[in-house]
Backbone bond lengths (Angstrom), bond angles and torsions (degrees), N, CA, C in turn:
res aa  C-N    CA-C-N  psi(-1)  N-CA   C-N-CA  omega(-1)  CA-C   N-CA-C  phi
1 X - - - 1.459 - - 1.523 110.40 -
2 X 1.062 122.01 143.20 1.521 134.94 148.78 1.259 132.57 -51.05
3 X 1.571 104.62 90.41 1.626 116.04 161.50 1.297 122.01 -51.40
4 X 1.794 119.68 119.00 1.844 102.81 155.73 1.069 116.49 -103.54
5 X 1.023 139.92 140.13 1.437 145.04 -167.99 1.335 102.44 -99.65
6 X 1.771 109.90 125.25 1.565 121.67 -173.95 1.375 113.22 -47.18
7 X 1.514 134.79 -50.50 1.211 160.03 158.58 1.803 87.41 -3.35
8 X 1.224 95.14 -74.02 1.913 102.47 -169.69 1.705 106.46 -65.24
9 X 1.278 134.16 -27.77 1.267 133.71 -172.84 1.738 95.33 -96.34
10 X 0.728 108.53 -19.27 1.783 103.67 167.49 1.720 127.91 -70.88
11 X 1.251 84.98 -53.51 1.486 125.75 156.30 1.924 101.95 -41.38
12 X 1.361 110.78 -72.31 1.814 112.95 174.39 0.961 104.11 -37.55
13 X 1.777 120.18 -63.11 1.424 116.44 -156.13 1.295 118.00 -47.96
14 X 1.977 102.11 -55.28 1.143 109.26 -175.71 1.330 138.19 -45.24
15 X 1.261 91.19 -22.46 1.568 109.96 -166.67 1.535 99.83 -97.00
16 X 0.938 149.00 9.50 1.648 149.76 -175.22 1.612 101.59 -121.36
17 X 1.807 110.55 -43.10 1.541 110.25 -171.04 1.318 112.90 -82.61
18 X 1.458 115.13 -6.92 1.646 131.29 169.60 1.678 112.07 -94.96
19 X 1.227 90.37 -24.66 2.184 92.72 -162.61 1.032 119.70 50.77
20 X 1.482 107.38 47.88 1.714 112.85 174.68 0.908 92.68 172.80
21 X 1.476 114.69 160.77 1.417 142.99 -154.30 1.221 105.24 -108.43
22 X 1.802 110.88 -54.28 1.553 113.37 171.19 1.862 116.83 -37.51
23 X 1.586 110.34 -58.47 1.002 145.42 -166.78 1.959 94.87 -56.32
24 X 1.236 116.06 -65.06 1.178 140.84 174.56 1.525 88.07 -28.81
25 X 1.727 100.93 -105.07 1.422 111.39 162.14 1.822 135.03 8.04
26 X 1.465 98.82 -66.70 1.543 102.76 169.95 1.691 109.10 -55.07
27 X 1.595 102.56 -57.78 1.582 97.94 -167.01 1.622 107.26 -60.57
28 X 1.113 136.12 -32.25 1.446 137.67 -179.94 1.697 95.67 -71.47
29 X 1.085 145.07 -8.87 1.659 122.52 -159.52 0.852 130.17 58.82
30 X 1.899 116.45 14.10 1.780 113.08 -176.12 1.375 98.91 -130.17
31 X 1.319 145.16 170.73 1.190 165.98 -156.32 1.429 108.28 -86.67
32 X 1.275 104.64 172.11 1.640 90.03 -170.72 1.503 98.89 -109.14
33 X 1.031 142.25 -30.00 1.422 126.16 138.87 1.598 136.99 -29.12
34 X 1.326 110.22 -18.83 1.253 118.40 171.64 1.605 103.82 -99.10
35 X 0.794 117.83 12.31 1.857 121.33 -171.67 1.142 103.12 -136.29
36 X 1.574 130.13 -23.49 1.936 127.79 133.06 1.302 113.40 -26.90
37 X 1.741 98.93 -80.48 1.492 124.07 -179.97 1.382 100.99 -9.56
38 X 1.388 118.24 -78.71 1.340 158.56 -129.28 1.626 97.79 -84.49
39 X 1.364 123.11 -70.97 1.465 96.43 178.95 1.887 108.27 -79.66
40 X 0.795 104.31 0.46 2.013 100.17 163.12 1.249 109.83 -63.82
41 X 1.349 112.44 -50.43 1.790 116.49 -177.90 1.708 98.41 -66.13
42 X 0.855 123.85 -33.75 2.037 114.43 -172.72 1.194 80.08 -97.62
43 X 1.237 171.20 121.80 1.501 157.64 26.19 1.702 102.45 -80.52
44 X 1.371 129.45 -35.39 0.787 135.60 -165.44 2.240 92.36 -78.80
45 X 1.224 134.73 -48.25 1.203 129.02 161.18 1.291 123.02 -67.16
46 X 1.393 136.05 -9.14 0.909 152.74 150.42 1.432 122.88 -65.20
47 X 0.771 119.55 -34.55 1.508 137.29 -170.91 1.405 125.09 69.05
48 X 1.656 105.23 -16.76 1.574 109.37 164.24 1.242 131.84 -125.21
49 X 1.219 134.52 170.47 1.092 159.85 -140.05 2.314 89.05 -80.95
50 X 1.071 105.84 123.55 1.101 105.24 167.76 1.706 123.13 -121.22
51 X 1.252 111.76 -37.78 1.356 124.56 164.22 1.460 110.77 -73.05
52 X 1.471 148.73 110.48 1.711 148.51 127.71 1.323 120.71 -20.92
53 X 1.229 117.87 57.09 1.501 132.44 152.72 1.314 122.30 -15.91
54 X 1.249 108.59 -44.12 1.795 112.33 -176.98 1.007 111.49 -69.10
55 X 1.640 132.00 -36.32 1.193 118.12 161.79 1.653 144.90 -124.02
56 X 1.164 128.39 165.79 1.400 147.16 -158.10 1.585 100.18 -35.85
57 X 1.331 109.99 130.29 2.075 111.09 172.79 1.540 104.84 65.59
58 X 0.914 88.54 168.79 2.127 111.10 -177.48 1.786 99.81 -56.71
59 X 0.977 109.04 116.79 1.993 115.85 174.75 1.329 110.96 -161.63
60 X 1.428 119.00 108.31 1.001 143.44 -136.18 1.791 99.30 -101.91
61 X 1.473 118.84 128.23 1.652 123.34 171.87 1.576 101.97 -43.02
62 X 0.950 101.29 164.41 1.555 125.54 146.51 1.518 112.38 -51.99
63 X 1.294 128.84 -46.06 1.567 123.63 179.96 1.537 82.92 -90.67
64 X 1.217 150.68 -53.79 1.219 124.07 -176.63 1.887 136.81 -45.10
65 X 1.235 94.57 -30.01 1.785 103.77 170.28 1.470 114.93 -86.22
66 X 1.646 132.25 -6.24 0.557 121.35 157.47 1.901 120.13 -90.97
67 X 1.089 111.31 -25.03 1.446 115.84 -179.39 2.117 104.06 -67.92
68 X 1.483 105.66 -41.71 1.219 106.54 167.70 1.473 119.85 -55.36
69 X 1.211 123.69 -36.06 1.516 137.88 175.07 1.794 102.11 -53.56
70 X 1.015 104.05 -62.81 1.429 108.20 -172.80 1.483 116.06 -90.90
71 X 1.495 114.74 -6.23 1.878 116.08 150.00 1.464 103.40 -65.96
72 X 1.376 124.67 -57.14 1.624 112.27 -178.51 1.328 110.53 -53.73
73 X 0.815 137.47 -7.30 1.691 140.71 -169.53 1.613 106.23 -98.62
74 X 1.170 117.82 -52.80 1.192 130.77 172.42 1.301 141.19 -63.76
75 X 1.650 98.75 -13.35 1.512 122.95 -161.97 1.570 91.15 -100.82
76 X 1.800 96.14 -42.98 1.794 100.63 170.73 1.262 122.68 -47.46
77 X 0.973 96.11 -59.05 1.991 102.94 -173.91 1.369 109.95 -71.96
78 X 1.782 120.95 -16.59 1.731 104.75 171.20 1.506 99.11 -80.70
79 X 1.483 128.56 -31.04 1.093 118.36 -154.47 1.834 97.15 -75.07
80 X 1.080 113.14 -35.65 1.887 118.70 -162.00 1.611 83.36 -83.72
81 X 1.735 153.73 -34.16 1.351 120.60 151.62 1.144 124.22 -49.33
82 X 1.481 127.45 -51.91 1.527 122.08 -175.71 1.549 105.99 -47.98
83 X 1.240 122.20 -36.23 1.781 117.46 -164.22 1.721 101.39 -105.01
84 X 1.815 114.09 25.15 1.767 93.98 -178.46 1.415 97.84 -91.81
85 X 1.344 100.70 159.41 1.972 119.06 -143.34 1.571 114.71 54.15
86 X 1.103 129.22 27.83 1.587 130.59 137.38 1.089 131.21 -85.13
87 X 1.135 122.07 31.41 1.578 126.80 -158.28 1.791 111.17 -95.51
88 X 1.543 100.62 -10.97 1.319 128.64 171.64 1.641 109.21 -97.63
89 X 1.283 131.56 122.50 1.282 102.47 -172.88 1.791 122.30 -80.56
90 X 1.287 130.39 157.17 0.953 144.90 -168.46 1.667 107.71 -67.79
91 X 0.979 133.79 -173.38 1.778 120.92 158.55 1.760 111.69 -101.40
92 X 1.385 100.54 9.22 1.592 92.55 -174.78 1.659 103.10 -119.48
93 X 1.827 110.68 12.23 1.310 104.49 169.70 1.345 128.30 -81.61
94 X 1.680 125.78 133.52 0.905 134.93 178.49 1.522 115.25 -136.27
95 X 1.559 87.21 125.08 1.509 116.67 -175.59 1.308 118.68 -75.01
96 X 1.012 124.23 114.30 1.694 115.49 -172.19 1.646 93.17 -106.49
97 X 1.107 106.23 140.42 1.780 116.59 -179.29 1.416 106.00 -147.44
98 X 1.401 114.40 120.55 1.475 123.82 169.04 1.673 115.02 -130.64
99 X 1.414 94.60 154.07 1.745 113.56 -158.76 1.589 102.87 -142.41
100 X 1.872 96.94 135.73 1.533 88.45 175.49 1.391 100.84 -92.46
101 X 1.358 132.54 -17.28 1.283 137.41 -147.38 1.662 96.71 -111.74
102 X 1.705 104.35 118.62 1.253 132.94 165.99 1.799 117.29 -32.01
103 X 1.573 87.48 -49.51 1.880 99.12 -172.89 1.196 97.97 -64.10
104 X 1.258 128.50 -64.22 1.813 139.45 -169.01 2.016 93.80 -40.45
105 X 1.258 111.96 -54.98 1.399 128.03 -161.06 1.656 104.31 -63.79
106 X 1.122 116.30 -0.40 1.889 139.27 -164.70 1.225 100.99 -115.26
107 X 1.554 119.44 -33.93 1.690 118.30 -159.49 1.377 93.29 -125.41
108 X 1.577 128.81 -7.85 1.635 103.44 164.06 1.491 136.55 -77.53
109 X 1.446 117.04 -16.30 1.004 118.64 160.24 1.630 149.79 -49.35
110 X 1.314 89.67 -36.58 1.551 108.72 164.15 1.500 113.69 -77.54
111 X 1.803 114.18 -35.49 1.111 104.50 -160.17 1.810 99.35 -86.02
112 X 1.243 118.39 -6.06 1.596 123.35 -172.87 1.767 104.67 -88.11
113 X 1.841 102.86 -34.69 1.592 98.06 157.25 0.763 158.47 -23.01
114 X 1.751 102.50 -52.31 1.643 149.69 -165.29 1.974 105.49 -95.12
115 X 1.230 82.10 -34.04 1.994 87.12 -176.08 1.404 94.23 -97.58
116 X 1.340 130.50 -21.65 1.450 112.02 169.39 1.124 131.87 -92.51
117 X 1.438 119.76 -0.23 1.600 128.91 152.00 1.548 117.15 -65.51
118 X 1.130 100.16 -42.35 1.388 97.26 178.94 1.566 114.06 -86.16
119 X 1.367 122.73 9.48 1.269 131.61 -174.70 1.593 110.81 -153.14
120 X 1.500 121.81 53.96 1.305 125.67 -143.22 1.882 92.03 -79.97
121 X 1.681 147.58 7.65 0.739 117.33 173.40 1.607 96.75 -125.15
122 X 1.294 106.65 61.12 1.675 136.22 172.26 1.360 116.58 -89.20
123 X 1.151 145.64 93.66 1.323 132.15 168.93 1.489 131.05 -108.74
124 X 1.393 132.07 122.96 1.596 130.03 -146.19 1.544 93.67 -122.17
125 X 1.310 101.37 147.81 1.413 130.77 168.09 1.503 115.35 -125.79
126 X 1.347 107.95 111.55 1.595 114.04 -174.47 1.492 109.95 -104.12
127 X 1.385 112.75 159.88 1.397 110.20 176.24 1.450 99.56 -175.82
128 X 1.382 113.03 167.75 1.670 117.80 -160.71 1.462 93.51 -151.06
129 X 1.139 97.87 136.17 1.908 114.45 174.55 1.424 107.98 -157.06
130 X 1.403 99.41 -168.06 1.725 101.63 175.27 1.308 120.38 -71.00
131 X 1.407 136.54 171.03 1.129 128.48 -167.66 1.780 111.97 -79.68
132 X 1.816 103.93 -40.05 1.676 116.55 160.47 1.500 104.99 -44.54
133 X 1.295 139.87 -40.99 1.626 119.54 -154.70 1.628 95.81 -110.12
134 X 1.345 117.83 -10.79 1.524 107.32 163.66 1.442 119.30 -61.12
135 X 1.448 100.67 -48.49 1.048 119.16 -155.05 1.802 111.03 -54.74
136 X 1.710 94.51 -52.46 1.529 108.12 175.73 1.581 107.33 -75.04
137 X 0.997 125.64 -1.04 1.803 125.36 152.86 1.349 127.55 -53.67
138 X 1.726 90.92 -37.66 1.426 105.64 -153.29 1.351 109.31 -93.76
139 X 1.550 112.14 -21.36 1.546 141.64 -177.82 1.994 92.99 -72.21
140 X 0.936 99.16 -53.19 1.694 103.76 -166.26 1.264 111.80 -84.37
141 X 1.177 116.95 14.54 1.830 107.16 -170.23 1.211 122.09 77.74
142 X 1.424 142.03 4.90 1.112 122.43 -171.07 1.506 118.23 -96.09
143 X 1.653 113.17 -18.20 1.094 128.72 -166.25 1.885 90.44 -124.08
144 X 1.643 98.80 147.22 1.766 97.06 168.52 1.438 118.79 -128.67
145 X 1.534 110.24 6.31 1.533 105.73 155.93 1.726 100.20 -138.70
146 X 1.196 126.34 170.12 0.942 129.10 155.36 1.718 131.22 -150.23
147 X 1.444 121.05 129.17 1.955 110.64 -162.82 1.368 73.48 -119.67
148 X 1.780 107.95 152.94 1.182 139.66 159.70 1.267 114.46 164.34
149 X 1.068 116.10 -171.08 1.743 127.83 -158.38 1.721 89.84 -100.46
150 X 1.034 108.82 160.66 1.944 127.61 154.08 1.704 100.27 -158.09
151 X 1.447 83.15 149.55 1.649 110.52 166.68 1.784 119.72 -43.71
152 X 1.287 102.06 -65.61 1.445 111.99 171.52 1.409 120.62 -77.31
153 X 1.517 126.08 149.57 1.168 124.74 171.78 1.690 112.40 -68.22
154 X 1.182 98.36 134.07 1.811 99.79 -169.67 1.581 115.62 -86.11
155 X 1.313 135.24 137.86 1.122 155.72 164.70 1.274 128.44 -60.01
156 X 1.379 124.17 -52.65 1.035 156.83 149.18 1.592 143.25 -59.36
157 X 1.646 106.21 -7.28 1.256 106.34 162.18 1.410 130.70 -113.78
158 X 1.435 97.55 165.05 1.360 97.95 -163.98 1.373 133.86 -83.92
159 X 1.225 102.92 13.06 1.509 132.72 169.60 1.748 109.14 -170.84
160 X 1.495 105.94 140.05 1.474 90.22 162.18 1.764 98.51 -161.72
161 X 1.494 122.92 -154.72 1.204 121.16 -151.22 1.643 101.25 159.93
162 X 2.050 95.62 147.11 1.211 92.78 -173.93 1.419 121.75 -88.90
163 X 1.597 128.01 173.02 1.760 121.05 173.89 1.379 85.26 -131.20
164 X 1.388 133.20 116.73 1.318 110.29 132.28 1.141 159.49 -53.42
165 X 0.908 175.59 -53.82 1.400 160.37 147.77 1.503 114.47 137.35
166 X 1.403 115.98 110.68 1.494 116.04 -174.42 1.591 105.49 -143.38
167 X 1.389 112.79 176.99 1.380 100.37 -148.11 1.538 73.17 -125.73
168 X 1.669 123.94 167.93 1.598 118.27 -137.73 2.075 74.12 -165.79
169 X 1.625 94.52 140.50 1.252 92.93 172.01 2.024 111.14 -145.94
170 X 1.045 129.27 162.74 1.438 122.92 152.17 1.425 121.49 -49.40
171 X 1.302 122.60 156.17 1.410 131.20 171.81 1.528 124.02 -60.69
172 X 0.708 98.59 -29.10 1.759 123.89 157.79 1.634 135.21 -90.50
173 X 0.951 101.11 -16.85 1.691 126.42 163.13 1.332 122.32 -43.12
174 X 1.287 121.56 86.89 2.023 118.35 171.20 1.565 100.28 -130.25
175 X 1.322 99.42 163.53 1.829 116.28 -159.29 1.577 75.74 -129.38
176 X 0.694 132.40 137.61 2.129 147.09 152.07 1.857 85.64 -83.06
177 X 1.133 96.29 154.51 1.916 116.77 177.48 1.836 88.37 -80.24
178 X 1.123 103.26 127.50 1.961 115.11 171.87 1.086 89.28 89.19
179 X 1.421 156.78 15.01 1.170 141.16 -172.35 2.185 89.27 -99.75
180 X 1.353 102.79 140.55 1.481 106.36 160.80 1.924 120.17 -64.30
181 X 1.369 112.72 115.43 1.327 113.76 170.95 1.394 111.65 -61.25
182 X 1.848 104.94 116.24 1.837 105.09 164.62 1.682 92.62 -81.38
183 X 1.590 91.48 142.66 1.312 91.53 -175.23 2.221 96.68 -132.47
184 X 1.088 88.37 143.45 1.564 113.44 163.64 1.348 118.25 -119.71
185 X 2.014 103.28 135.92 1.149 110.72 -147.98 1.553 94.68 -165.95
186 X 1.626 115.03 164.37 1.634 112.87 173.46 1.577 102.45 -91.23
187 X 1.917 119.86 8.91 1.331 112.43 -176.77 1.265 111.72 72.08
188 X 1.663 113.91 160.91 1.331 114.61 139.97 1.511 141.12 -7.98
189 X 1.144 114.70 102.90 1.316 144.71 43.86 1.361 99.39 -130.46
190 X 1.518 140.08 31.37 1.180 129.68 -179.19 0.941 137.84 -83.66
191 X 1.551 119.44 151.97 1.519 100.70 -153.07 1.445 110.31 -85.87
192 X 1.098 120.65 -18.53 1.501 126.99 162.84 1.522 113.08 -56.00
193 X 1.113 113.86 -36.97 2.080 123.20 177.77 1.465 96.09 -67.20
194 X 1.224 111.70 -46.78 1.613 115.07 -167.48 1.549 119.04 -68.10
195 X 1.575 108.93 -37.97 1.273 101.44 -172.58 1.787 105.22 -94.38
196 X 1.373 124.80 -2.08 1.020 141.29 -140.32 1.939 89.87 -110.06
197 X 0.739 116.52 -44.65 1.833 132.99 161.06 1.240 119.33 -84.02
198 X 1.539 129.01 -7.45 0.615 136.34 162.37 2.289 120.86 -70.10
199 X 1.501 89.33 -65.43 1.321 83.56 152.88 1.352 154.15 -79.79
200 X 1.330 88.52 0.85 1.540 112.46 174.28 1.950 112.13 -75.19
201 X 1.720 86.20 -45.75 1.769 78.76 165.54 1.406 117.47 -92.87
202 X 1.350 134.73 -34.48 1.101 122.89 150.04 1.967 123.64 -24.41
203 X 1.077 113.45 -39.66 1.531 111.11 172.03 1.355 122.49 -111.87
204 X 1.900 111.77 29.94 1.627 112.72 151.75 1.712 84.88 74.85
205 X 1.050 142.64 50.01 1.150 121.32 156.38 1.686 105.03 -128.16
206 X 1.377 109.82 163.73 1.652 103.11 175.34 1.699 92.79 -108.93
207 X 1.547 98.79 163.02 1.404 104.08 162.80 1.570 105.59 -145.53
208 X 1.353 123.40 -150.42 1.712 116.17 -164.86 1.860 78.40 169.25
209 X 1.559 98.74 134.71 1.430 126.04 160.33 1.027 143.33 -52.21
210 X 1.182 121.66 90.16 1.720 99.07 -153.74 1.695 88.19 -126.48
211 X 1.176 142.48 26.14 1.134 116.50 144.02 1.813 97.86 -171.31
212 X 1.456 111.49 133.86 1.332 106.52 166.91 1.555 137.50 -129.24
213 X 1.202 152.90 108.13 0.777 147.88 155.30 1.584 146.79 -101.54
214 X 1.119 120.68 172.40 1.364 135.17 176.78 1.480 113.76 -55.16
215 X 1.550 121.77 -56.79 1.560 133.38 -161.35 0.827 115.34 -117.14
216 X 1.542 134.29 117.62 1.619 121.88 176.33 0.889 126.55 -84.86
217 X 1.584 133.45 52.30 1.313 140.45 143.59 1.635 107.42 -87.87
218 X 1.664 98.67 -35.02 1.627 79.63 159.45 1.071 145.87 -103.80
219 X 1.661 105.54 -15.57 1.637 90.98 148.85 1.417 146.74 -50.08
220 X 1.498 100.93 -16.91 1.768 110.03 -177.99 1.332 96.74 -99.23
221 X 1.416 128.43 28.55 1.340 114.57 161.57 1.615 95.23 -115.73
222 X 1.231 120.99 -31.86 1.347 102.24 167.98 1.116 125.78 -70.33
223 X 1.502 123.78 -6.35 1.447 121.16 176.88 1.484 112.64 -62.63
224 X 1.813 104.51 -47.65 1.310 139.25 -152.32 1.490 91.66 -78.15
225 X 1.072 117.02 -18.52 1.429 128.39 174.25 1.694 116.51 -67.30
226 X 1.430 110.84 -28.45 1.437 117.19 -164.93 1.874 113.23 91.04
227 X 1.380 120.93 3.89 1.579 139.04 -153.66 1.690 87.03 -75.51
228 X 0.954 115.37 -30.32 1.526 118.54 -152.94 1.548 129.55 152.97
229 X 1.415 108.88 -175.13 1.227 112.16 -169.58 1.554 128.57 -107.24
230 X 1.330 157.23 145.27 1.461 124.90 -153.05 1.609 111.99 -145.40
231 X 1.003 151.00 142.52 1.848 141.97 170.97 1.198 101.20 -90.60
232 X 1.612 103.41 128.12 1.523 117.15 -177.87 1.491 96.06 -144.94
233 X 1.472 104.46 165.35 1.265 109.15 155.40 1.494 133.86 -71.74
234 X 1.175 109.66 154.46 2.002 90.16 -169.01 1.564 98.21 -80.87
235 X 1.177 116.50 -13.59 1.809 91.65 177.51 1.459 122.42 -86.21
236 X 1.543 104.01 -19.68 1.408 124.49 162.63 1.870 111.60 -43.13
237 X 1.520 97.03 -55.73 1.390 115.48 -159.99 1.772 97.49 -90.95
238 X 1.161 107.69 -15.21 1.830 79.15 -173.22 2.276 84.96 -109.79
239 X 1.371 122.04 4.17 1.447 120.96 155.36 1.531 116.92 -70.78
240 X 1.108 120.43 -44.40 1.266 134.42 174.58 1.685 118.98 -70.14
241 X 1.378 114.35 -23.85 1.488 107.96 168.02 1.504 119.97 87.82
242 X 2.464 101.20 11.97 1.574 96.90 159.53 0.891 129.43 -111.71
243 X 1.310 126.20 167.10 1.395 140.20 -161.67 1.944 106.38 -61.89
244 X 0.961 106.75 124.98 1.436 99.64 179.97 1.498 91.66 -86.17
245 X 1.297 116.51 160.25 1.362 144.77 -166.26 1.767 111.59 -101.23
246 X 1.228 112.50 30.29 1.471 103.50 -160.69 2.159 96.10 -81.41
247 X 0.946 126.89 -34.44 1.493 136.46 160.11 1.804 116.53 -50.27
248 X 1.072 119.21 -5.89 1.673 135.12 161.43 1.143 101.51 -56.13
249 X 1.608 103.14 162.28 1.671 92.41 157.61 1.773 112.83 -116.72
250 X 1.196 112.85 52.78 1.191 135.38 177.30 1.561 126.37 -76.82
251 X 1.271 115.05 133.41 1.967 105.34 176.38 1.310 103.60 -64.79
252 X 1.442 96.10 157.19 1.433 120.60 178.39 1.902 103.77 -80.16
253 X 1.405 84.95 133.71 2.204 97.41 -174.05 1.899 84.30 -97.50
254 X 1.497 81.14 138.47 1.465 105.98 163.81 1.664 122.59 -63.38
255 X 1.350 108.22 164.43 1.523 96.40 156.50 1.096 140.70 -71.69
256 X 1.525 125.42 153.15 1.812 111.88 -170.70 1.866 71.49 -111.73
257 X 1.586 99.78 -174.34 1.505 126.88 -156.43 1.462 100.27 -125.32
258 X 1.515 150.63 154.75 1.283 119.34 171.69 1.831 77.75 -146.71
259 X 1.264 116.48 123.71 1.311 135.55 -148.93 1.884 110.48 -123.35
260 X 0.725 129.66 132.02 1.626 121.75 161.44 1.749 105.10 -118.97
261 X 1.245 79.35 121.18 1.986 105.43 -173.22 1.900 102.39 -100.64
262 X 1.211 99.92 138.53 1.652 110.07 178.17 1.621 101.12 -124.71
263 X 1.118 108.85 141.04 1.459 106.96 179.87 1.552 129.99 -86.61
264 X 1.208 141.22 143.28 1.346 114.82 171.35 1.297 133.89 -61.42
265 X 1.865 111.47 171.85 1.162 102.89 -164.22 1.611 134.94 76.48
266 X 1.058 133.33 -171.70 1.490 150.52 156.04 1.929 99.86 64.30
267 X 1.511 114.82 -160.38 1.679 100.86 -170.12 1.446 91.47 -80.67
268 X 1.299 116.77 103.46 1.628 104.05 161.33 1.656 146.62 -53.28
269 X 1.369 80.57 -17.75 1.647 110.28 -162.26 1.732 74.01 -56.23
270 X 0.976 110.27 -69.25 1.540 141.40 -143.05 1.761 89.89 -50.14
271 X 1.653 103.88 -74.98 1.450 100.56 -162.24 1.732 108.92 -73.02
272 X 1.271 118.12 -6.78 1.791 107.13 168.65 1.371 108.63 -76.88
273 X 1.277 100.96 -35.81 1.970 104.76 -177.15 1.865 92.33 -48.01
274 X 1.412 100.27 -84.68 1.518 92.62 165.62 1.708 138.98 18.24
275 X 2.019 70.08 -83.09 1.729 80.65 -174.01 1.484 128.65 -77.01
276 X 1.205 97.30 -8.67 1.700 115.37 161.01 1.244 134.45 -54.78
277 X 1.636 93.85 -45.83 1.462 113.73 178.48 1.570 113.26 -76.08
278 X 0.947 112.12 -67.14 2.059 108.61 140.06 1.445 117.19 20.62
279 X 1.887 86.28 -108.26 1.252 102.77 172.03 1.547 133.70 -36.41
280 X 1.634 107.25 -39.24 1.254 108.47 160.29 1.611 148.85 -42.38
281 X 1.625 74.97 -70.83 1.532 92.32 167.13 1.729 112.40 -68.43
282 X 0.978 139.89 -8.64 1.232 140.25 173.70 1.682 101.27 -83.22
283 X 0.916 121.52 -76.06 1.418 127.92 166.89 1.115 128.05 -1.75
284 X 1.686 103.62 -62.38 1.630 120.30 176.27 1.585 87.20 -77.95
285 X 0.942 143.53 -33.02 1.753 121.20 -164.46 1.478 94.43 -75.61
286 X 1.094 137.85 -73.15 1.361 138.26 -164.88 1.777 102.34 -70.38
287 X 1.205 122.64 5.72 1.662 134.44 168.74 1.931 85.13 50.40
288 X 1.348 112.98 95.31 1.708 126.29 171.36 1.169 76.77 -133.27
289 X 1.599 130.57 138.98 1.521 133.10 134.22 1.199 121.41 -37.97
290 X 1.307 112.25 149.09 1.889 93.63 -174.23 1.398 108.74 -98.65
291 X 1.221 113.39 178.65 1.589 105.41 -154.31 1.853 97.19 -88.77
292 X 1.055 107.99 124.41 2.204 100.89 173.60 1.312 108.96 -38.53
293 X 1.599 104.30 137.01 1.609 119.82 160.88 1.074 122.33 -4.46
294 X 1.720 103.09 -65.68 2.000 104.71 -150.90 1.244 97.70 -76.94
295 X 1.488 115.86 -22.20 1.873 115.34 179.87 1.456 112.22 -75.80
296 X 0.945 127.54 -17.36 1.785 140.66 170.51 1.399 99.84 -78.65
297 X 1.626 126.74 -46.48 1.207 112.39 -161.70 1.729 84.27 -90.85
298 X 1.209 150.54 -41.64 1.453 147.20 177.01 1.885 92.81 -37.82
299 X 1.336 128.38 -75.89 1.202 124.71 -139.07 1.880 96.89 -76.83
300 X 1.483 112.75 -22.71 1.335 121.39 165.67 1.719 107.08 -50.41
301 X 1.296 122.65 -68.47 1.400 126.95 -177.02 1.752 120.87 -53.07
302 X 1.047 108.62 -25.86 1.723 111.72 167.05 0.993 110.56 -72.84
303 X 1.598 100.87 148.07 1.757 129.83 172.39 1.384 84.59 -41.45
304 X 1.433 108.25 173.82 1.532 131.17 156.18 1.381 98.46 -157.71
305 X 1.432 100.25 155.85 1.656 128.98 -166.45 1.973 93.86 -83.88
306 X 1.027 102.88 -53.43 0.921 108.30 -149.79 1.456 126.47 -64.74
């Protein structure tokens, strides 16, 4: 039978969760000629074509998305042999955890406290970005948990839950019908900007930027300002003490998803325990019931993309 050697299916991944080879390349430490090499030799044991040549950037065959399906699978189960009897952590483990969401970024500290007493040779690295560049962190190894919101309901995580989404105004704040929405927002690439313009063109209306930032303490002061109008979550917005906007004449925003993602591979034991504790303590803060056991241990037992 035909051996593939993980080395080369690592190598695939990388190269699909980057969309580039160069990119690929850097994160592996090898050249990008050696990461050619490399998926040539697994098409070449394969016997087919896994990369779509004909067209522009990394786009993967039909037998190629499935062979990737079952490299993430495979990469799992070498990585959870390399770490059996790690189930204790080592002193050189480090947890990388990233969050798009500000609130989560307020309540991990305490909750990394609590898991590092009971795991005193635990060491965490936090960091916060958009929910798009976590996400592809989390795909490539660089990151090993990740909480934040997405558009779609997720498949793949290991807990998640809904946010609604409502639109939040100043006390002084009115839109006339045909009037352009000023809108406040964290911008690009957020997923609140995204879905938030989204229905805005979806319902024929124009709008224009009128204020952006990073933190929503200050965006809800420009709201509070009369500056404009903003997409928040309603527990966000009725914690904070603004006026939700439902008397606008604005479309109705969908729900966002607020998800905790674990990555493959590495001691899992370790980072689901984690993400449990997370989810928990998040849960009770925003008061969500938590989701039953067998459905934690169900969404535990599925593949994940991520």
């Amino acid at each position: 039978m035909t051996n593939i050697p993980t080395d080369l299916l690592r190598t695939l991944v990388a190269v699909v969760d980057h969309r580039s080879f160069t990119k690929a390349a850097m994160s592996l430490g090898v050249t990008q000629p050696a990461v050619s090499a490399q998926i040539k030799r697994l098409q070449y044991l394969l016997g087919e074509d896994i990369i779509d040549r004909s067209v522009q950037g990394v786009s993967l065959t039909s037998h190629g998305e499935v062979v990737v399906s079952y490299a993430r699978r495979l990469l799992s189960i070498n990585d959870q042999i390399v770490h059996l009897g790690g189930a204790s952590a080592g002193p050189d483990l480090m947890v990388r955890i990233g969050t798009s969401s500000d609130f989560v970024a307020m309540v991990l500290p305490e909750v990394l406290r609590r898991f590092r007493a009971a795991n005193p040779t635990l060491r965490f690295n936090v960091s916060a970005a958009d929910s798009d560049t976590m996400t592809r962190q989390l795909r490539s190894g660089e990151l090993d948990l990740f909480i934040g919101l997405t558009a779609i309901e997720p498949k793949d995580a290991r807990d998640c839950w809904t946010a609604p989404l409502v639109w939040v105004r100043g006390p002084q704040t009115r839109i006339m019908p045909g009037e352009r929405v000023p809108l406040i927002t964290n911008g690009e690439p957020s997923v609140h900007h995204r879905v938030a313009v989204s229905a805005l063109r979806a319902a024929g209306m124009e709008w224009e930027e009128v204020f952006t930032a990073p933190v929503v303490a200050t965006l809800s002061g420009a709201v509070s300002a009369g500056l404009g109008v903003m997409p928040i979550t309603r527990r966000r917005a009725i914690e904070g003490g603004l006026i939700i906007g439902d008397d606008l004449p604005l479309p109705p925003l969908p729900d966002l998803y607020s998800g905790v993602f674990v990555r493959e591979g590495g001691p899992r034991e370790i980072y689901e325990a984690l993400a449990d504790d997370i989810s928990a303590t998040v849960r009770r803060l925003i008061q969500v019931p938590a989701k039953p056991k067998a459905a934690l241990n169900l969404l535990a037992s599925k593949d994940t993309a991520a």
